[in-house]
C-alpha positions as CSV (number, residue, x, y, z in Angstrom):
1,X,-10.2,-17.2,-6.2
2,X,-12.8,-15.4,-3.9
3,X,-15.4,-13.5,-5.3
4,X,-17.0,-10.6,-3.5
5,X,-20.5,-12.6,-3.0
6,X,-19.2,-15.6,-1.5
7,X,-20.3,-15.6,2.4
8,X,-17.2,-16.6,4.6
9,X,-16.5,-18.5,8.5
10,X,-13.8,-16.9,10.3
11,X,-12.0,-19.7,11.9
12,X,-11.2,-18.2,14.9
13,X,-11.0,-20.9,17.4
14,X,-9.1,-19.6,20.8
15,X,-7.8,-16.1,19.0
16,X,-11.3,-13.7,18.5
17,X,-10.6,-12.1,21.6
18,X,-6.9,-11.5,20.7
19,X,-4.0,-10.2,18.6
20,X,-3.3,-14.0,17.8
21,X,-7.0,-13.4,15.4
22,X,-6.0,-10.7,13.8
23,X,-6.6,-12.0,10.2
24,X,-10.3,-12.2,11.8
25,X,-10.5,-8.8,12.9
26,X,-8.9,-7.4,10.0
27,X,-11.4,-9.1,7.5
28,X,-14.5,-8.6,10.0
29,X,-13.7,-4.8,9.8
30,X,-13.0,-4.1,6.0
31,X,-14.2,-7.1,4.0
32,X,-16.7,-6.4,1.5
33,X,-17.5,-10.4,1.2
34,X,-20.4,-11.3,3.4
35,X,-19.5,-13.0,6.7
36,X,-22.4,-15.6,8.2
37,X,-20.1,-16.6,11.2
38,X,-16.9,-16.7,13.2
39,X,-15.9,-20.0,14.3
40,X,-14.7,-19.7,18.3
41,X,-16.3,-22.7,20.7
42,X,-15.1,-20.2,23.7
43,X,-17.6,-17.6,22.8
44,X,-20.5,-19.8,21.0
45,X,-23.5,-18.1,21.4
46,X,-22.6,-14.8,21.7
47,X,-21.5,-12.3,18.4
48,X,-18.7,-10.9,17.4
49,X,-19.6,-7.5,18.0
50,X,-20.8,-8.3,21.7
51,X,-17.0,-9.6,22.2
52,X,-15.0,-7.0,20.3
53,X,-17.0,-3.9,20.3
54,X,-17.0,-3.5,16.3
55,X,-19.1,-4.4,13.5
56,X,-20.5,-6.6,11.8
57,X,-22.5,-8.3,14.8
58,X,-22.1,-11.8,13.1
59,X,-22.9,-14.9,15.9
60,X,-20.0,-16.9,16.9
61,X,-20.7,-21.0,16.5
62,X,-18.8,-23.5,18.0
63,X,-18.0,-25.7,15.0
64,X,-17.3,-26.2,11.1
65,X,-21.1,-27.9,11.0
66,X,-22.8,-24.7,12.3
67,X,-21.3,-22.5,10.2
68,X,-22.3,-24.5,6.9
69,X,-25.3,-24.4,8.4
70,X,-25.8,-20.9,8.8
71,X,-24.7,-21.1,4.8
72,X,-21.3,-20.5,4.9
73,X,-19.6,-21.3,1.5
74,X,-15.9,-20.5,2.4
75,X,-13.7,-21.3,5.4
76,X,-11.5,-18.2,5.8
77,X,-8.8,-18.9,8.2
78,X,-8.6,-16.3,10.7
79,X,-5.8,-16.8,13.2
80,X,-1.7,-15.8,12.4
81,X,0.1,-18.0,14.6
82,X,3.7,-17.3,15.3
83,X,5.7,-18.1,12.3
84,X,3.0,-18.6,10.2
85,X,2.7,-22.5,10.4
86,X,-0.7,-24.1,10.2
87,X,-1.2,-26.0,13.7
88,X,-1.7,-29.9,13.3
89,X,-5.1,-29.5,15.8
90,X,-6.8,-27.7,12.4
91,X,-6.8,-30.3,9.8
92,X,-9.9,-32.1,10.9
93,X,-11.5,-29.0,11.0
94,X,-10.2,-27.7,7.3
95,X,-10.8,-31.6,6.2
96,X,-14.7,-31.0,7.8
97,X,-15.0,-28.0,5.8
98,X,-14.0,-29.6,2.7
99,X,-16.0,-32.2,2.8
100,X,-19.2,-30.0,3.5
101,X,-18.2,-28.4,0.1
102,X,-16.6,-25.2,1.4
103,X,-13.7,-23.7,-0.4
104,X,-10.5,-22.1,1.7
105,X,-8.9,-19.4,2.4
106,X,-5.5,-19.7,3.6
107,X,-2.9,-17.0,4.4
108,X,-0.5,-19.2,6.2
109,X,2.6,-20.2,5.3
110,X,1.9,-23.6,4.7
111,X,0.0,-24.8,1.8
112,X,-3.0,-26.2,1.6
113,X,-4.0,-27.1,-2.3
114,X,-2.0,-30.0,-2.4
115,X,-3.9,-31.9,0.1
116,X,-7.0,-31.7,-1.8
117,X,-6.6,-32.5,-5.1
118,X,-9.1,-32.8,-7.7
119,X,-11.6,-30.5,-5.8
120,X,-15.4,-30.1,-8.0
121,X,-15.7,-27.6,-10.4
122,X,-16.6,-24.5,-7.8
123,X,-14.4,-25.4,-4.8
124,X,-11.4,-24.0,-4.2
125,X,-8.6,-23.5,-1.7
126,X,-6.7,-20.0,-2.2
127,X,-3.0,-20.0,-0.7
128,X,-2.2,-16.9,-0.4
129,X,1.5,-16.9,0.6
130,X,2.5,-18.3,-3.2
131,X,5.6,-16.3,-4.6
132,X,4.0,-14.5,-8.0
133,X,5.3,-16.0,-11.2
134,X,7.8,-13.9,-13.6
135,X,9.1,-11.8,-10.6
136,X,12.2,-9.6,-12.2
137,X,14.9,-8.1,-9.3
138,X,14.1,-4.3,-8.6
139,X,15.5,-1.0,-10.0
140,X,14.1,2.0,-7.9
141,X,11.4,2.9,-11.3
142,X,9.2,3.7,-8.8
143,X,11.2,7.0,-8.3
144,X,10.6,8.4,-11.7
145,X,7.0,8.7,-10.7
146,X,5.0,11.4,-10.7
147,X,3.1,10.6,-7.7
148,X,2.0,10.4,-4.3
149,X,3.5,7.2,-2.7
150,X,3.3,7.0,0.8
151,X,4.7,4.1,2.8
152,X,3.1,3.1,6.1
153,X,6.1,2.1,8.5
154,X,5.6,0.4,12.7
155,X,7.8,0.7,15.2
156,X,6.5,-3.3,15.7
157,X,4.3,-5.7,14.0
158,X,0.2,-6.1,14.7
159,X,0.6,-1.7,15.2
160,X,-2.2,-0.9,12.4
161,X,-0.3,-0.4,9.5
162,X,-3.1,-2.2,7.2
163,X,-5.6,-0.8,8.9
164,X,-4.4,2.8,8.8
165,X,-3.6,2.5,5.1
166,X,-7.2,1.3,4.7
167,X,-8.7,4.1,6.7
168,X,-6.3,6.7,4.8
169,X,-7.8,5.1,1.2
170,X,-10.9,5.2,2.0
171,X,-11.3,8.6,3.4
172,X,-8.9,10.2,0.1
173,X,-11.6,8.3,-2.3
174,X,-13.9,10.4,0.1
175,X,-12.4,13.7,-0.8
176,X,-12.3,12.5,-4.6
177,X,-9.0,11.4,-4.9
178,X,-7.7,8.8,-6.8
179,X,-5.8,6.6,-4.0
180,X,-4.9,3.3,-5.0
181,X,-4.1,0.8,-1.8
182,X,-0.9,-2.2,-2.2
183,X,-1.4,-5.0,0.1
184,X,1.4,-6.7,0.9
185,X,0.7,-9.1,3.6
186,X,-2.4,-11.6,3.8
187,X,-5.1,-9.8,5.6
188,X,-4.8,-6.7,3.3
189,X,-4.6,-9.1,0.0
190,X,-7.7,-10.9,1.2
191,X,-9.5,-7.7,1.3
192,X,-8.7,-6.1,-1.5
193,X,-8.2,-9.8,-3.7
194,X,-5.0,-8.0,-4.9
195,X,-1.2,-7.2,-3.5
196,X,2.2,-8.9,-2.6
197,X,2.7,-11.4,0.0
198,X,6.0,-9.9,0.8
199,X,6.9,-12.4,3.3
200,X,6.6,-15.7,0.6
201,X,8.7,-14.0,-2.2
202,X,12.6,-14.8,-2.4
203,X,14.4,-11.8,-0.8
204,X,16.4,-11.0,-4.2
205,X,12.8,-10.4,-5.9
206,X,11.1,-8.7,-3.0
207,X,11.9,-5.2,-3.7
208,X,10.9,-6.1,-7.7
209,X,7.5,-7.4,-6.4
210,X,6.7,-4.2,-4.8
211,X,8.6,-2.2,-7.6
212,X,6.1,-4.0,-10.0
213,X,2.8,-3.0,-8.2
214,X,4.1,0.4,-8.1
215,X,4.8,0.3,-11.8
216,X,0.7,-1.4,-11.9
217,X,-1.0,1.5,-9.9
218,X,1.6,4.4,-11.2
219,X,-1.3,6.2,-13.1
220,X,-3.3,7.1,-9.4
221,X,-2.3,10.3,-8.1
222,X,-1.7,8.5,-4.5
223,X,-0.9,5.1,-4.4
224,X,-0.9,4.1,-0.6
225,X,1.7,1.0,0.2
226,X,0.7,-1.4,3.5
227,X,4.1,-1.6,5.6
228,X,5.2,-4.6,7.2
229,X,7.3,-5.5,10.7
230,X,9.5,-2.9,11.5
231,X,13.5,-1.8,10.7
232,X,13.6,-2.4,14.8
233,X,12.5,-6.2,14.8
234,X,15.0,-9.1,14.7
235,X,12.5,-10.8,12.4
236,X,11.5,-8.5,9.6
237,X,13.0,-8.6,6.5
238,X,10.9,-6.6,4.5
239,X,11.6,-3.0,5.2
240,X,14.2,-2.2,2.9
241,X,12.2,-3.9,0.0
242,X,9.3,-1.7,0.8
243,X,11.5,1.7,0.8
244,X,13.4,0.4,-2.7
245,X,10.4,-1.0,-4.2
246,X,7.9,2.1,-3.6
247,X,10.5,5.0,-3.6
248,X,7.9,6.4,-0.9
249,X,7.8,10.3,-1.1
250,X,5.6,10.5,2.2
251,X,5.9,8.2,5.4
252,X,3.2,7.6,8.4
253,X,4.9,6.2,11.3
254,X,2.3,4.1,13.0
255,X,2.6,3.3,16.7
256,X,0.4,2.0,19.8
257,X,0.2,4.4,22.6
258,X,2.0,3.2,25.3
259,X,4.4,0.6,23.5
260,X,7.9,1.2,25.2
261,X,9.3,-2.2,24.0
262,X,8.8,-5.1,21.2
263,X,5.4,-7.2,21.6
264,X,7.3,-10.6,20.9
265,X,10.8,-9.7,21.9
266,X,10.1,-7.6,24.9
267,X,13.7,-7.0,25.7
268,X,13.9,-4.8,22.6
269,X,13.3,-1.4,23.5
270,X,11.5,1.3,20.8
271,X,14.0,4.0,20.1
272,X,12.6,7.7,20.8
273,X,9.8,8.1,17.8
274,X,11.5,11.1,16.5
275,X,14.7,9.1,15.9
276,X,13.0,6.2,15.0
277,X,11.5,8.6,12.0
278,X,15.2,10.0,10.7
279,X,16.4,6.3,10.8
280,X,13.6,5.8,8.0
281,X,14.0,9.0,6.3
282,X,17.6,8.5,6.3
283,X,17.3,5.0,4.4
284,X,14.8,5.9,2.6
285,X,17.7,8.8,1.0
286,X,20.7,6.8,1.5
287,X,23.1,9.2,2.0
288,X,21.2,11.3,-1.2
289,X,21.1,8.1,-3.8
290,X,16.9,8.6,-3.6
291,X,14.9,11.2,-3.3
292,X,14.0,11.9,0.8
293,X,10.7,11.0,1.9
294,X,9.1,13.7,4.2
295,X,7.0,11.8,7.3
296,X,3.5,13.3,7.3
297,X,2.1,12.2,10.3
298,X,1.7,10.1,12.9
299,X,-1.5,7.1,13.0
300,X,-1.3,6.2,16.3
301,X,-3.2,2.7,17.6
302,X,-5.3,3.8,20.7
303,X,-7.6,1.4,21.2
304,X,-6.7,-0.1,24.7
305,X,-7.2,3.3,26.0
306,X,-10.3,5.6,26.8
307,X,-11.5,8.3,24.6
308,X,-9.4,11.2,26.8
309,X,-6.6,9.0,27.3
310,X,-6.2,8.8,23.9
311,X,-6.4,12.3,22.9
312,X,-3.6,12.8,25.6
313,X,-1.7,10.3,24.1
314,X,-2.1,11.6,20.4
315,X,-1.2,15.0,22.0
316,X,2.1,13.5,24.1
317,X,3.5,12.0,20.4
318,X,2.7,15.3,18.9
319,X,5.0,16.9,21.7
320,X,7.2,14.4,21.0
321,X,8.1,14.7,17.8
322,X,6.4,17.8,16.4
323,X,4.0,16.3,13.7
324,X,0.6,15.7,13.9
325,X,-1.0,12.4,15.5
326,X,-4.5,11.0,15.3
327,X,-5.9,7.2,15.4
328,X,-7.5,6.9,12.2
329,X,-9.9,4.9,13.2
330,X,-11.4,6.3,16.5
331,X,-10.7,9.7,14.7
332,X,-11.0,9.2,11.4
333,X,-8.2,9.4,8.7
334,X,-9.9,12.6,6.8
335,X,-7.2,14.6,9.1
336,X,-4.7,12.4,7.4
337,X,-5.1,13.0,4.3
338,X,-5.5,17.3,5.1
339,X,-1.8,16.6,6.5
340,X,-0.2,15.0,3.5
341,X,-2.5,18.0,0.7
342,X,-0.9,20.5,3.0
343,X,2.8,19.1,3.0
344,X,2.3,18.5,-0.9
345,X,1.3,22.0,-1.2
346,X,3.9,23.2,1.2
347,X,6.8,21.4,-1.3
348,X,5.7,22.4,-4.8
């Protein structure tokens, strides 16, 4: 639906100045579609990058109008409320949009299409949590690869799983390697325009729908797979499709510095990181059934924190649990990548 020159509006209204927008920030930091304008009435007049500290510096407007103005040609909706339902309060402002003769992006779980049929030749609205047609149930294929698959994994949800599995792709296609990338949630399909929405597809098919971009991407020497929720959250269901349907043979547990308990469920507390890790390891082999997978590394999410807080933070998991740490994004991932050549190496 969205080709790469279309300019986009973030509607961000209430959530660009928190994790409730992080469809925004994701798409503001790795989209390759021009953005005119994010869409946020509290912070009109200012930019983006004045209000979160990261590019592009793109002005905020208070309303649908100013953004087709500006010469927006799609509405990209930018917020992820809980449970993924799109709030009644939007409508007028998706309805605005239409009418202007912008198309839609929509990564909730409700669908959109439906309410505008018969759009012109052009206009579009792109749901992106649709279960893929001709899904088959899985079979572990993915562990006959010859490759390098590695699985990002959270110890909660909104830690930077996408966005360390972006930053690890971009820096191996750095180096000259050959990394493909497997969205499986909204942001990371948006970006990309490719992946699984893991969360819309019937739980007997999940593990098939990640099996089956596995089997897609199987001729790239790495083929990096975005994780989603966490083994530890009462609401995630799609660990154990991720570890059957990729057969990972490297992890990256990926954290935020600090985190003692569950974001949304704050009376969950996170395990010890090192045991956190063996739980996945240990699924991952199921009692010797698969292949192990090795954790690499750890991406740790630092961004609340000052530059030397962070680096004693990176250095307190490293105590921890005795493998290297780095935020890939105030760091850079190329120390990532090093990690996982050098375990390769260290196995052959």
């Amino acid at each position: 639906m969205l080709e790469r020159q279309q300019s986009l509006a973030l509607f961000m209204e209430g959530a660009l100045d928190n994790n409730f927008g992080k469809m925004g920030h994701g798409v503001l930091r790795y989209s390759p579609n021009p953005i005119v304008c994010v869409i946020d009435s509290k912070f009109a007049g200012r930019s983006s990058l004045e209000v979160l500290g990261y590019g592009p510096d793109v002005p905020v407007v208070a309303d649908v109008a100013a953004a087709h103005q500006l010469g927006a040609e799609v509405l990209l909706l930018g917020i992820a409320p809980p449970g993924g339902a799109i709030p009644e309060p939007w409508l007028p402002v998706i309805d605005c949009a239409v009418r202007e003769g912008m198309s839609v992006v929509n990564g909730l779980h409700d669908q959109l299409a439906g309410r505008y049929p018969g759009l012109p030749m052009g206009q579009w609205v792109w749901d992106i949590r649709r279960e893929p047609a001709g899904l088959e149930v899985g079979t572990a294929a993915a562990r006959h690869h010859g490759n390098v698959r590695i699985l990002l994994i959270g110890t909660d949800m909104a830690v930077g799983k996408m966005t360390a599995g972006l930053e690890l792709q971009a820096a191996a296609q750095r180096r000259g390697i050959d990394a493909a990338f497997v969205a499986t949630g909204q942001i990371g399909i948006t970006i990309t325009g490719s992946g699984v929405p893991l969360d819309a597809i019937r739980v007997d098919f999940a593990g098939g729908a990640i099996e089956r971009e596995m089997i897609r991407w199987q001729a790239h020497p790495w083929v990096i797979v975005e994780g989603q929720g966490s083994l530890i959250h009462p609401s995630s269901t799609a660990n154990l499709p991720l570890l059957r349907g990729s057969c990972p043979t490297h992890l990256i547990l990926c954290h935020r510095a600090g985190m003692t308990h569950l974001t949304r469920v704050p009376e969950i507390a996170v395990p010890r990181l090192g045991a956190f890790i063996r739980m996945y390891e240990d699924l991952g082999e199921a009692c010797g059934t698969f292949p192990r997978p090795e954790t690499a590394a750890v991406a740790l999410n630092t961004a609340h924190l000052s530059t030397e807080a962070a680096l004693a933070a990176c250095d307190a998991v490293t105590a921890e649990t005795g493998l290297p740490c780095v935020d890939p994004v105030r760091h850079g991932a190329e120390s990532l990548v090093q990690i996982i050549q050098t375990v390769i190496i260290k196995n052959r």
